[in-house]
N, C-alpha and C positions, 0 to 999 in steps of 0.2 A: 833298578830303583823304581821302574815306574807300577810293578807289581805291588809298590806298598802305596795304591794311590787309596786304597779302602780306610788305612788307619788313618788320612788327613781330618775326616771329620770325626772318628770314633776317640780323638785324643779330648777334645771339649767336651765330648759326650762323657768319657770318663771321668773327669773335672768335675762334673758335675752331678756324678751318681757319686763319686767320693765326698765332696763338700754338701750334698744334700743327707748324706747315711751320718757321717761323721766331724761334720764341718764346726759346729758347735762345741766339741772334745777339744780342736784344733789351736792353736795360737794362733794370730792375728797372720806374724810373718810365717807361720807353716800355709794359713788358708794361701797366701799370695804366692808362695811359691806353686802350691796345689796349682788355682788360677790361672796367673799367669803363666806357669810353669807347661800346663797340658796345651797354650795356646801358643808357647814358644816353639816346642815339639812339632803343631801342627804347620808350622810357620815356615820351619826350618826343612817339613818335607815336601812343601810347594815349591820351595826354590828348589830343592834338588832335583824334584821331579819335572819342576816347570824348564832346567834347564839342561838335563837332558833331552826335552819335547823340543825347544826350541832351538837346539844344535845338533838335532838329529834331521828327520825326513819331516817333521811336524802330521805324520798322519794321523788320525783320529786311534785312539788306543778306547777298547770298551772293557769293562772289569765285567764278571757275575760272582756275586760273592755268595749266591746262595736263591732260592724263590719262595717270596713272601706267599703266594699261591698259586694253585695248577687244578686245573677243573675245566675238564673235558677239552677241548682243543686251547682254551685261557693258560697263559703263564706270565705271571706278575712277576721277572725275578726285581733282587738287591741289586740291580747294576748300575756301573758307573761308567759316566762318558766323557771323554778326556779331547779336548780340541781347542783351538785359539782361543775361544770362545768363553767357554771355561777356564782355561789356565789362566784368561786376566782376570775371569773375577778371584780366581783361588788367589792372585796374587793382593788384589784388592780388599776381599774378606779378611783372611787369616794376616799379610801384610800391615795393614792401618788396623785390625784389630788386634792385633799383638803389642802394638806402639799404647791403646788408648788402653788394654788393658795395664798395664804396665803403669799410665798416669793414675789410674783410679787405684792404684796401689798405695798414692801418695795421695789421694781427694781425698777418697774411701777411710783413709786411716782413724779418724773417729770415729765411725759409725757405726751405731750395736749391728747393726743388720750387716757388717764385713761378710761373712760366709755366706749369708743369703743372697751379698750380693752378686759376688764372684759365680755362685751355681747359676744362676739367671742368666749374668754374662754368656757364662759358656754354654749354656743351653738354649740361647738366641745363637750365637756364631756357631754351633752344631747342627743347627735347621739350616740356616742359611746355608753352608756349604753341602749340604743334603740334596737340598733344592738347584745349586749351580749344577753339580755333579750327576745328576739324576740320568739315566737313560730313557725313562720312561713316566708318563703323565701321570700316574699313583705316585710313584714316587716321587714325583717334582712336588706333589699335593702334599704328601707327605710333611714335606720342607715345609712348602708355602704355610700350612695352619701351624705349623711346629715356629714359624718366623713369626704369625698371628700370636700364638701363646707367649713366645716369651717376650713380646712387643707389652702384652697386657701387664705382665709380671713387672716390667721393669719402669712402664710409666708410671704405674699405681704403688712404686717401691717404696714410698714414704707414703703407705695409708692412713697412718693415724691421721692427716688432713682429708677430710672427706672432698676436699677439692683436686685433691690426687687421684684418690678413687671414680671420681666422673669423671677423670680425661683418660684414666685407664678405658672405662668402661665405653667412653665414645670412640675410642681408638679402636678398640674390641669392633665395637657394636656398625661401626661406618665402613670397617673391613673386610666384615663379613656381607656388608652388600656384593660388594664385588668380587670375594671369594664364591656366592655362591650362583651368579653370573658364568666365574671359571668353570664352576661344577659339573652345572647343567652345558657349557661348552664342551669339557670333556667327554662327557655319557655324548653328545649328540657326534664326535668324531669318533670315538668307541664305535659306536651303533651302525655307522655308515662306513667306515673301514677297516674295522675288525681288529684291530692294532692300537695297545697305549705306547708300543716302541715309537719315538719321538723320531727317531731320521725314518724309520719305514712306514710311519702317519703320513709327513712330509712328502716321499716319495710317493705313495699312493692319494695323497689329495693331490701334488700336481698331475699325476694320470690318467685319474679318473673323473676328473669335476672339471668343468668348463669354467673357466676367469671371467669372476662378475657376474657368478648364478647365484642362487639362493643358497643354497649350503655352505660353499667358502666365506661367502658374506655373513651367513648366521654367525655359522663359526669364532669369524675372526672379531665379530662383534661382541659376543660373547667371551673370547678372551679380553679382548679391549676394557670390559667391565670389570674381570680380575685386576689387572694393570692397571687402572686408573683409580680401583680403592687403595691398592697396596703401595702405590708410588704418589699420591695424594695430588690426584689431577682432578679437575675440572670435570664431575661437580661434586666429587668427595673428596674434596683436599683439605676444608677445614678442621681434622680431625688433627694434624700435622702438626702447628702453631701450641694449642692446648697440651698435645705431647708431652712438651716444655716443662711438664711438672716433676718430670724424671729426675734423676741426679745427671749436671753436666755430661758425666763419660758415658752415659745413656743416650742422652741428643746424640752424642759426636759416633755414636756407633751405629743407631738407627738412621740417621743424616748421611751420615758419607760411606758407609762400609756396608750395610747389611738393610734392612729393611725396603726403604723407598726407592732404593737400585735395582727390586725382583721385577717389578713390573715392565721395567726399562729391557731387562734378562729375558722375560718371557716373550714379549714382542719379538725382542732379536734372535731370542731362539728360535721362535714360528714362523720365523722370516716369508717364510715359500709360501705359508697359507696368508698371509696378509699383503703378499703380491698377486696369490691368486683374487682379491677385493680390495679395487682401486680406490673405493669409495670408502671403504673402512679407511684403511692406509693413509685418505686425503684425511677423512675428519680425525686420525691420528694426530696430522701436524697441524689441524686447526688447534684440537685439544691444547695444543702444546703452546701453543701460540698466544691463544688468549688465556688461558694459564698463568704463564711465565707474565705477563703483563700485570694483569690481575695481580697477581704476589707481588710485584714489584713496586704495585703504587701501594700495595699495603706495609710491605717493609719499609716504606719511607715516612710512613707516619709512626711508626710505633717506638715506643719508650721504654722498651726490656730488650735487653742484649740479645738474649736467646730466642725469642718472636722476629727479631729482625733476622738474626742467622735461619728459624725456620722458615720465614716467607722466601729470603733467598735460596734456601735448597726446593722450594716446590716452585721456584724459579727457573733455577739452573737445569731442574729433572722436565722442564716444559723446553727448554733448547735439546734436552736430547729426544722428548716424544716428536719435535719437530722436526729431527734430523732424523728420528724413523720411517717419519709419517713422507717423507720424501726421497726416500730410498739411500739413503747418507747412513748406513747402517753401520760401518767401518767408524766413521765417526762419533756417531752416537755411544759407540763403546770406549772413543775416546776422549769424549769427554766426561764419562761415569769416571773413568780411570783417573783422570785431570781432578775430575773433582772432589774425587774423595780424598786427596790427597789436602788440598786447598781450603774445604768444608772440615774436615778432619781440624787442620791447623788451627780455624777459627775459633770452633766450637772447643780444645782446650783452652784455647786461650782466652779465652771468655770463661772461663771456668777457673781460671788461673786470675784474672780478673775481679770475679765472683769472691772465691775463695778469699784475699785480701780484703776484700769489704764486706765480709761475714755475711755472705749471700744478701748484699743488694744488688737487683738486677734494672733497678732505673739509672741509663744512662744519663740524665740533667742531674743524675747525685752521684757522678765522678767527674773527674778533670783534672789534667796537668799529671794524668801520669808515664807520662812519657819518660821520666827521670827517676821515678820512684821504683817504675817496672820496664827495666829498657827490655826485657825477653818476650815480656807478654805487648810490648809496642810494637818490636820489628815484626813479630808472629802475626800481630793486627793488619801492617805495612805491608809485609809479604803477601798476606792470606787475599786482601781487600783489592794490592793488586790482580793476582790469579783471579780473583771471582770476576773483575771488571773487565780483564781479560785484557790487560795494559801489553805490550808488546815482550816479548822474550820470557813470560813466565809460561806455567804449563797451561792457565786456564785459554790465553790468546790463543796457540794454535788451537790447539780442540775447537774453543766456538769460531774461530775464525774459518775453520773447514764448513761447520753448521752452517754459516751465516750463507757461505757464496752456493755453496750446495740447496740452500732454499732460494736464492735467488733464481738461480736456473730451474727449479720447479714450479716456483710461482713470486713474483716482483712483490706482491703482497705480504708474501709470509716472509721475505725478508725485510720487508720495512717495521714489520712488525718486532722482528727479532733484534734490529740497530735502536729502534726505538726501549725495546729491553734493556738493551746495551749504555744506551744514555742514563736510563733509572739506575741500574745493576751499581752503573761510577759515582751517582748522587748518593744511592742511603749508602752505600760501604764506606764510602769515605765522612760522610755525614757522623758516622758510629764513630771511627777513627777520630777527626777532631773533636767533636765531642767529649769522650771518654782519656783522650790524650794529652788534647792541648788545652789553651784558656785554664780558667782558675783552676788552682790547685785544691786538693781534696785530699783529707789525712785519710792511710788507711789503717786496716788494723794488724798487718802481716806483709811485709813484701817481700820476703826470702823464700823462693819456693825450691822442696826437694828435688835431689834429683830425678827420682822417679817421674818428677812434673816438667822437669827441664829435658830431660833428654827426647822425650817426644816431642817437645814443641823445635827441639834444634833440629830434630830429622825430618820430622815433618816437613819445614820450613825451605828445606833444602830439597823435597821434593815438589813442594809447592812453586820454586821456582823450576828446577829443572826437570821437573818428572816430561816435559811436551819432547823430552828425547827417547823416552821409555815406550814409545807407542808399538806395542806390539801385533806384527803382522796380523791381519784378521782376512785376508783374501781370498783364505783356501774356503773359508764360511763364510764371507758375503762374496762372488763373484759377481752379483749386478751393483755394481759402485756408483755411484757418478761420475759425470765425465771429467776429470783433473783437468782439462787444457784450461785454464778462467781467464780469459781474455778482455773481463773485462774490469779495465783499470781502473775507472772514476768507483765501481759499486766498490773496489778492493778499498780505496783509500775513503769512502764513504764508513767500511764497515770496520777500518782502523780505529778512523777520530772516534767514534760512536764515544766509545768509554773517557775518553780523554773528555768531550765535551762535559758529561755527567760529572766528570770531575774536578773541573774548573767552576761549575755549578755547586760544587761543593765547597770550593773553594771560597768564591764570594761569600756565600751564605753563613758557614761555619767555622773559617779559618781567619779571613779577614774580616767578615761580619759585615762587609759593604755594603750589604740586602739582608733587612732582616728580616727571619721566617715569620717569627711572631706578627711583625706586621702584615706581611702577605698573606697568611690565615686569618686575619682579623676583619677580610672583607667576609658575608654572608654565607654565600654560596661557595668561596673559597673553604670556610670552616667545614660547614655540611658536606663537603666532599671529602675533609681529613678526616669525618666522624664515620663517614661510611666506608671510605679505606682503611680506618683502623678497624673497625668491626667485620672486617675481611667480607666486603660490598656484600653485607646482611645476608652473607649463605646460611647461618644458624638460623637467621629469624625466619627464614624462606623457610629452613627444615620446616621448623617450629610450626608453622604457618600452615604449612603443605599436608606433614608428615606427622607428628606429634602432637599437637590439640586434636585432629581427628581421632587417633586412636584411643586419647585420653578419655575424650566424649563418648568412641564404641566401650571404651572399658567401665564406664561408668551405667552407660545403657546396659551391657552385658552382665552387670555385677553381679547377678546371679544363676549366668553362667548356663545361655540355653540348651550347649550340648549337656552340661551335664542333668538339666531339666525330660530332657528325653531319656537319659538310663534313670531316672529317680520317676518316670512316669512306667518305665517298663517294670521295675521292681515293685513298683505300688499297684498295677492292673496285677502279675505274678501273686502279689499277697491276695486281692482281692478273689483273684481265680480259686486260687487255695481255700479260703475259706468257703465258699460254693461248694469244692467239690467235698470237701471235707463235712461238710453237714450233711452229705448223704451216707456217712460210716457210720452208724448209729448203733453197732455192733447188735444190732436183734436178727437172727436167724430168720424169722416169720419174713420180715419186709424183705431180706435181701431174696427172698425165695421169690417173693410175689411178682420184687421187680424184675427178677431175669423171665418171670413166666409173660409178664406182661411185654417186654422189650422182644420176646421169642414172639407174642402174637403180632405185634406193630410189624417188626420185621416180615411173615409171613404173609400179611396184610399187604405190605410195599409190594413184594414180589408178586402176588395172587392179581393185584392191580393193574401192573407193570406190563 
């Protein structure tokens, strides 16, 4: 079975040369079965293959399906590489995208653009397992701009709003910082070890390079830069939020399955080079640190469903750069696993949410529907526990691994992360009452199909128990940290954390004991909700930094002085031309004269000389 691990990503791929050639022709339920249909297939060959892997020897299995190029000692093949590593994210990718396709079958049901949008789907989830699967760093790039393209296609999916088409375009355009940071990473490990094979890079940087030189450091800096545009870290994460303009099952696919978990992938996969630079490594978990904070004070001021769920995922993705950046590498994958399960939840059911109130997505214009929508309540209950990481759901172990594993690297980065912990149980549950409890609000649909129910009940049920699913990852990170945790007060410091957050939400939201409005209504208090909602003026900073300069060279440049030098070359060109051309004067007499005279000049130089 594990010889059909090539057709896992080629079944999306075909999805989507189908519904792109013929999709239009199609009926509504043919295109969904198309869709959904090539992502069930690929779904259903992860489990078989992942559980063959996982009840067998779990060695690393490598496919070659063929060589993209070969030139002179260079050989680029199609291969694919199969290990712990991999097989959670295949189960991750194809897994939770199989569920959310599945919803959007039921979102999606109105919308002219059905086929186009199904193709998109599946040619985002065909990059991505491209990119998990990859043996080699072409090919992992491959993936990566292939996850870039169809990130842009599906934020910008309702272009007729040209507010669509700028959060595509920033998404595009802030991605590509950092893809081309990867780039130049790549060519600089190429060039000095000879190899884009990713375990024999690996192998020959720890052999050859000294830990803490300049090259592993460049390197891994360089990768760091991919990673933090494509996972929307610190200080290209503003692109994340804006996202939001996508259709629901778009957040929920690029949030918890596919997009903002490569960066989290590529780190973990380069493991060996970002232990050979300690210093990358450290400001990995800083990144992640003040990140996850950063979002967190900004999800607690914000008033659209879907902005609070994005602040929370470049939240969540800052406790796993934290648990990289400190060598918690085991865990960091288990909480991408945790949380796309948990992230998954929320984002349908915010969707599910949406959908009933005919896309409003401010929360002060719902309430009391607890009663009206008890699927999409529990889903909120479920989900808000996991993210806060309340005890016995999936999201608790995972961070609760993170939190003690940065304690013992550094006391700092965990105060940092409990102090996360307290925000994370304020705006989740803050959403929750809000949207739940208190007045009621008529909606305009509250029966949702099953296509829209049965992922939020599966979902829901791994969101509580998936913290049993954590699949070995030992044989790929052997430097772990140390599991003895002996130390009890930080263990029950990093319990309460969320519990506190949540009693704060309590007061505030539930019993209304403390009112927000009044607590914002001191000065300095408001000025800091204006600047946490505008996600602490990282755009205005761009704007500031980046964007008025260029605007200003492009208006000095408006006519363009390279192309002022080929328009001076063609114009001295004419002018030569006619020079020499006024000496053709077609009369025999002159042309005799002048070769007799240039014969004496010339003789003259020489006779001189």
């Amino acid at each position: 079975m594990i010889e059909l691990l090539g057709w896992i990503p080629l079944f999306p791929l075909l999805g989507f040369l189908i519904l792109v050639l013929a999709g239009e022709r199609l009926s509504k339920p043919l295109v969904a079965w198309v869709g959904v249909g090539c992502m069930a297939v690929s779904a259903l060959l992860v489990a078989l293959i992942g559980a063959e892997f996982l009840n067998g020897t779990m060695q690393p299995y490598r496919l070659v399906l063929g060589y993209w190029m070969e030139v002179d000692d260079l050989s680029i093949p199609f291969g694919f590489y199969l290990d712990a590593l991999s097989v959670t994210m295949l189960f991750v990718v194809t897994g939770v995208g199989f569920l959310i396709h599945v919803y959007s079958a039921g979102f999606m049901a109105s919308d002219l653009g059905y086929a186009r949008f199904f193709a998109y789907m599946n040619l985002f989830v065909s990059a991505m397992l491209v990119l998990v699967l990859a043996d080699n760093l072409v090919l992992l790039y491959l993936g990566w701009e292939g996850v870039g393209l169809g990130s842009y296609l599906l934020v910008g999916f309702w272009y007729e709003d040209p507010n669509n088409g700028y959060a595509a375009r920033k998404a595009f355009v802030m991605t590509r910082i950092g893809d081309t940071a990867l780039l130049v990473g790549l060519f600089l490990l190429f060039t000095q070890l000879h190899t884009f094979d990713i375990q024999f890079l690996m192998l020959r940087a720890t052999s050859q390079w000294d830990p803490g030189t300049l090259l592993p450091v460049t390197a891994a800096a360089l990768l760091l830069g991919g990673a933090v545009g494509k996972s929307a870290q610190l200080p290209l994460q503003s692109w994340l939020p804006d996202a939001m303009a996508g259709p629901t099952p778009v957040s929920a696919l690029i949030h918890a399955a596919t997009m903002v978990t490569a960066g989290v992938y590529l780190i973990a996969r380069t493991n060996a080079l970002f232990m050979m630079a300690p210093s990358v490594q450290f400001l990995v978990a800083v990144i992640g640190a003040v990140t996850l904070l950063m979002a967190g004070c900004s999800a607690l001021v914000q008033t659209d469903i879907k902005r609070i769920l994005a602040y929370s995922t470049i939240s969540q993705i800052g406790y796993m750069f934290m648990a990289l950046g400190v060598g918690a590498w085991s865990s960091a994958i288990f909480h991408l696993l945790t949380h796309a399960f948990f992230k998954a939840l929320l984002f349908l059911a915010a969707g599910a949410v949406i959908f009933c109130f005919h896309h409003e997505h401010n929360i002060f214009k719902m309430g009391g529907l607890r009663k009206a929508m008890p699927l999409a309540f529990w889903s909120f209950m479920i989900g808000s526990a996991a993210l806060s990481a309340l005890p016995f759901t999936s999201g608790f172990y995972s961070k609760h691994e993170i939190l003690l594993a940065a304690f013992e690297a550094s006391p700092g980065l965990w105060a940092a992360g409990c102090l996360g912990a307290i925000i994370t149980g304020i705006y989740s549950f803050r959403l929750v009452f809000v949207v739940f409890f208190g007045r009621e609000c008529p909606v305009i649909e509250t029966r949702l199909g099953w296509q829209m129910s049965i992922p939020l009940i599966l979902l829901g049920a791994l969101a509580l128990f998936g913290g049993m699913l954590k699949i070995p990852l030992d044989s790929v990170f052997p430097a772990l940290f140390n599991q003895d945790h002996t130390f009890d007060l930080v263990a029950v410091i990093t319990v309460a954390a969320p519990f506190i957050g949540l009693l704060i939400a309590v007061l505030f939201y539930l019993t209304r004991t403390f009112s927000a409005q009044r607590l914002v209504g001191f000065g300095w208090i408001n000025q800091m909700r204006i600047f946490c909602f505008n996600g602490w003026g990282m755009d205005a900073l761009y704007d500031t930094l980046v964007v008025r300069p260029f605007k200003t060279l492009t208006q000095l440049n408006k006519n363009d002085v390279v192309d002022g030098v080929y328009t001076a070359i063609a114009f001295l060109s004419r002018r030569g031309h006619l020079m020499i051309s006024a000496s053709q004067t077609g009369r025999i007499r002159w042309y005799a004269s002048s070769m007799v005279l240039g014969t004496v000049v010339v003789i003259a130089i020489g006779w001189l000389s």
